[in-house]
Every structure is written in structure tokens, then in C-alpha cells.
C-alpha positions in Angstrom: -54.6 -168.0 64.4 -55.2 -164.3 64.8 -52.1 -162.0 65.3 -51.1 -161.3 69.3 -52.5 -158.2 70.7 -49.6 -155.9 70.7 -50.7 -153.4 73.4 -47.6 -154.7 75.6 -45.1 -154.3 73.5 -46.1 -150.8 73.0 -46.0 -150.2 76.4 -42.1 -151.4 76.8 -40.9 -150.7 73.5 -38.7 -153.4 72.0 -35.2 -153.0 71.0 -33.3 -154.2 68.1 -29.5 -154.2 68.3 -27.7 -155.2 64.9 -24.4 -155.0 63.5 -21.5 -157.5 61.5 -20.1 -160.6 63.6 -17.2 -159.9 64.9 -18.5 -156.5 66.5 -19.0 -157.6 70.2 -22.6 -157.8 70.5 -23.2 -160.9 72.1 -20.4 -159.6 74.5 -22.0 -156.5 75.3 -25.5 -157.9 75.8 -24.2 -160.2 78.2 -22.4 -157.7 80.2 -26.3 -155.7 80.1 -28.1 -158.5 81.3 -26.0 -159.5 83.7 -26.1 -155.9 84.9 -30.2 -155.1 84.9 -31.0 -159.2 84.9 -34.8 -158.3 85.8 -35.3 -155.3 83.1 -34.5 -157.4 79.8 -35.7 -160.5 78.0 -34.4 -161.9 74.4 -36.8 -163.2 72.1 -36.7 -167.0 71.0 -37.1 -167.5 67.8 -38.7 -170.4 65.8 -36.6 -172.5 63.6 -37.3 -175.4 60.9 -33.9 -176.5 62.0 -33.8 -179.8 64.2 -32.4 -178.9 67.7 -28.4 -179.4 67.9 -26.8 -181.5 71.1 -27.7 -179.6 74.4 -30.3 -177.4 72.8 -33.8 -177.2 74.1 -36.9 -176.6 72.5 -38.2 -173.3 73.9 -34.6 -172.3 75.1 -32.6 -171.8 72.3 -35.5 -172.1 70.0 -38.8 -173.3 69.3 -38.5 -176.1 67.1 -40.9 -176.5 64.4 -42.0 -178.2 61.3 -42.0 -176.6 57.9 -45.4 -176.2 58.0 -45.9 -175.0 61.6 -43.7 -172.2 60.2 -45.3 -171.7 57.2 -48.7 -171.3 58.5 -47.4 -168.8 61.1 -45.8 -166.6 58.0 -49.7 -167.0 56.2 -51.2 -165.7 59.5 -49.0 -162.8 59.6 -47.4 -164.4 63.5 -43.8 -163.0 62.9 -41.9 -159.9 63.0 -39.3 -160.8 60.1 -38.3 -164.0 59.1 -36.1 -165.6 56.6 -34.4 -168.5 55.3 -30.9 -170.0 55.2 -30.1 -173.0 53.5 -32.7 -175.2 54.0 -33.9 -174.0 57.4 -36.2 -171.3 57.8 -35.9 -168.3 61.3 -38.2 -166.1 62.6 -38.9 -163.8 65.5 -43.1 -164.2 66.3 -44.7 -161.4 67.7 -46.2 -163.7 70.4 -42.4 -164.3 71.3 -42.0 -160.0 72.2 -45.2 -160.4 73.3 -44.3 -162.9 76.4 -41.5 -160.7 77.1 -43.6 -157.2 77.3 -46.4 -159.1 79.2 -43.7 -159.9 81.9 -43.1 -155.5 82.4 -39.5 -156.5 80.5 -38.0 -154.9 77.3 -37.3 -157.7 74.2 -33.9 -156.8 73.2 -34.0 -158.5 69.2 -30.4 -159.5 67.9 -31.3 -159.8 63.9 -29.6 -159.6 60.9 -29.6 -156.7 58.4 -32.9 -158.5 56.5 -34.4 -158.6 59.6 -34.3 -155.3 60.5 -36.0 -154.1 57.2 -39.1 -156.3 57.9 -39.3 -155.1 61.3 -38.7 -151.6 60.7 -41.6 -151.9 57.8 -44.2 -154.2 59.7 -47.7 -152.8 59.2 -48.8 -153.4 62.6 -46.1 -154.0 64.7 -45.4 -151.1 67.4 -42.4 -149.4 66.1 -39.2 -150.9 68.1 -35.8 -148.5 68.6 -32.9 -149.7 66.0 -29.0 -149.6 67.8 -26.2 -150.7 65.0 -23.2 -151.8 66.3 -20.2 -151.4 63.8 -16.4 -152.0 64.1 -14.1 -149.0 63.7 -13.2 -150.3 60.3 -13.9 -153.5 58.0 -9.8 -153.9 59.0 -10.7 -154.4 62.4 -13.3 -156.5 62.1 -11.1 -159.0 59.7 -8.6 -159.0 62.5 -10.9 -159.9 65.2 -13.0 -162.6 62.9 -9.4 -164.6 62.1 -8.1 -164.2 65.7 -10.9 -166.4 67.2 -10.0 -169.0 65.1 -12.8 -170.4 64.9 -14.3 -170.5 61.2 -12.9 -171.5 58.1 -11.1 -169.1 55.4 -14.4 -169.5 53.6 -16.7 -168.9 56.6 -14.4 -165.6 57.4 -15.3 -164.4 53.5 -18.4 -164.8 53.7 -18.6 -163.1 56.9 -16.7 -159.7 55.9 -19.1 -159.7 52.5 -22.0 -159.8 54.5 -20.3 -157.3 57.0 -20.0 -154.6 54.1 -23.3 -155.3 53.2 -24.8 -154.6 56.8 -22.1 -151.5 57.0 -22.9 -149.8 53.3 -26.8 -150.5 54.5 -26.3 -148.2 57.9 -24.5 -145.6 56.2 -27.4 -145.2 53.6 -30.1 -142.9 53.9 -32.5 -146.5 54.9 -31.5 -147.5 57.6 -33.9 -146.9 60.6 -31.1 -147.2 62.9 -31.8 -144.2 65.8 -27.9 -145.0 67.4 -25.1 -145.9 66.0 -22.5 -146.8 68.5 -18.7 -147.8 67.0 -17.2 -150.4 69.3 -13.2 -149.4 69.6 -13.1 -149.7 73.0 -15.3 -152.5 74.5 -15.9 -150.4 77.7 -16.7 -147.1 76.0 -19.1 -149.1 73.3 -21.1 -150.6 76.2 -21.3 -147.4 77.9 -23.1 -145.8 75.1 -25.2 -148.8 74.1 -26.7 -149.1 77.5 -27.8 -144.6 77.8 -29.4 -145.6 74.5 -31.2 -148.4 76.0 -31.4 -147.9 79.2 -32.1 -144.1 78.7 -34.8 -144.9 76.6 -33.1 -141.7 75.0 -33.9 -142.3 70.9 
């Protein structure tokens, strides 16, 4: 399988948004699709991973054996991958693709690993980089334990790999061109859609 033709996504230049759980992403990129729902597309990514209850293949993911995957990292098909546990992720290039060929801009939610292989892909048209960080790492543990929702271990992890993601935008590495500090949700969203909407790098 040759690599896609990446003449679209050069033409609509993808972004990628990161940034530690807890920061309001998903939140904010809801509120920006629902407001420009024709100007925007995410990326699916593939996944070794066998579909959960209510997922669909080529909705939440595409759903593929190993060595599907495998073959598609040997033929240079994705943007940044990686594995977790068993399972192996990854953004293809065909996925942007599909999205630039429709005139729309692939907004890419990836992790910090992520966003080193994209932002040192050999061929792939250079995307703009928006990191979204809480006002402090005191914040963030606040707002991870008042959903809830994970486990003291889970919440752990998730403020080590915060740091992580946090000590790697404030280093002289990161390719981030915005960095927008969400204190105030309606402030943050303000400034993360002039970046992106703006195309303003």
C-alpha cells in the first residue's frame, strides 16, 4: 500500500489540540463543532482493540487486527501511533485525508507521544499544535476527583502523565504554536477557536 497523497491536507491544514485530562477539551471541541458543524471533521483512528458495547467500526474506530495494523505501520499509513497495554492506536494519514478531501479541517485530539511523531513526520504536511493546560496541576487534581469517575489509582496515573504533558510544553520541544490556559471555560474557548478558526499561528 503506497502512502495517501497528502495534497489535501496541505490545502486545509490539520490541527492538533492536546493537553492533560481533566483540561476541558473534549468540552471545548464540542462547543466548536457544534458552532461551525460544516468547517470541522475528527479523525478516527484505527485500534487493535475489539469494539466496546454501542461502538461502531468506522465511528468510534476502525477496528483492526494486529496485523492489519502492523502492516499499515511498515507502509508508513499513520501519523503517530502507539501502544497501550496490549492494544495498539493510530491516527492514518488516509483518515486526515478523507477529512481534507471533504474542504474540512481534521482537528487531531492526541496524546503528548503523539504529537512528537506528528510534529517530526517526514512527509506529512506540517499541522498547527494548540496545548490546552489547567491553571495549575492543583486545579486539575480537583477537577479529575470531582467527576468521580476513576479510581484513586486511575486519578495517579492521570496527574503523572499530566506533569509529564505540562514539563513537555514548557520545554524548549514542544511544537505547540498556542498555548491557551483554561481558567475560565468561556475565555479558554474564545481563544482556542481565533487560533483555529483565525488560522492565526
Amino acid at each position: 500500500m503506497a502512502p495517501t497523497d497528502t495534497s489535501a491536507i496541505e490545502r486545509t491544514r490539520a490541527i492538533v489540540i492536546s493537553g492533560p485530562s481533566g483540561t476541558g477539551k473534549s468540552t471545548i471541541l464540542k462547543r466548536l463543532f457544534d458552532e461551525y458543524p460544516d468547517k470541522f471533521g475528527f479523525s478516527i483512528s484505527h485500534t487493535t482493540r475489539g469494539p466496546r458495547a454501542g461502538e461502531q467500526d468506522g465511528r468510534e474506530y476502525y477496528f483492526v487486527k494486529k496485523e492489519e495494523f502492523l502492516d499499515l505501520v511498515d507502509n508508513k499509513g499513520f501519523i503517530e501511533h502507539a501502544q497501550f497495554g496490549d492494544n495498539h492506536y493510530g491516527t492514518s494519514i488516509k483518515a486526515v485525508n478523507d477529512i481534507a478531501q471533504k474542504g474540512r479541517i481534521c482537528i487531531l485530539d492526541i496524546e503528548m507521544e503523539g504529537v512528537k511523531q506528528v510534529a517530526n513526520h517526514p512527509t506529512f504536511p506540517r499541522p498547527r499544535f494548540l496545548f490546552l493546560s489547567p491553571p495549575s496541576m492543583d486545579v486539575l487534581e480537583q477537577r479529575l476527583r470531582s467527576r468521580a469517575t476513576d479510581k484513586e489509582e486511575a486519578i495517579l496515573k492521570r496527574l503523572k502523565q499530566a506533569k509529564n504533558e505540562m514539563d513537555f510544553a514548557n520545554s524548549g520541544e514542544a511544537p505547540h504554536d498556542k498555548v491557551v490556559v483554561n481558567d475560565d471555560l468561556d475565555q479558554a474557548y474564545k481563544e482556542v477557536k481565533e487560533f483555529i478558526v483565525s488560522g492565526d499561528a
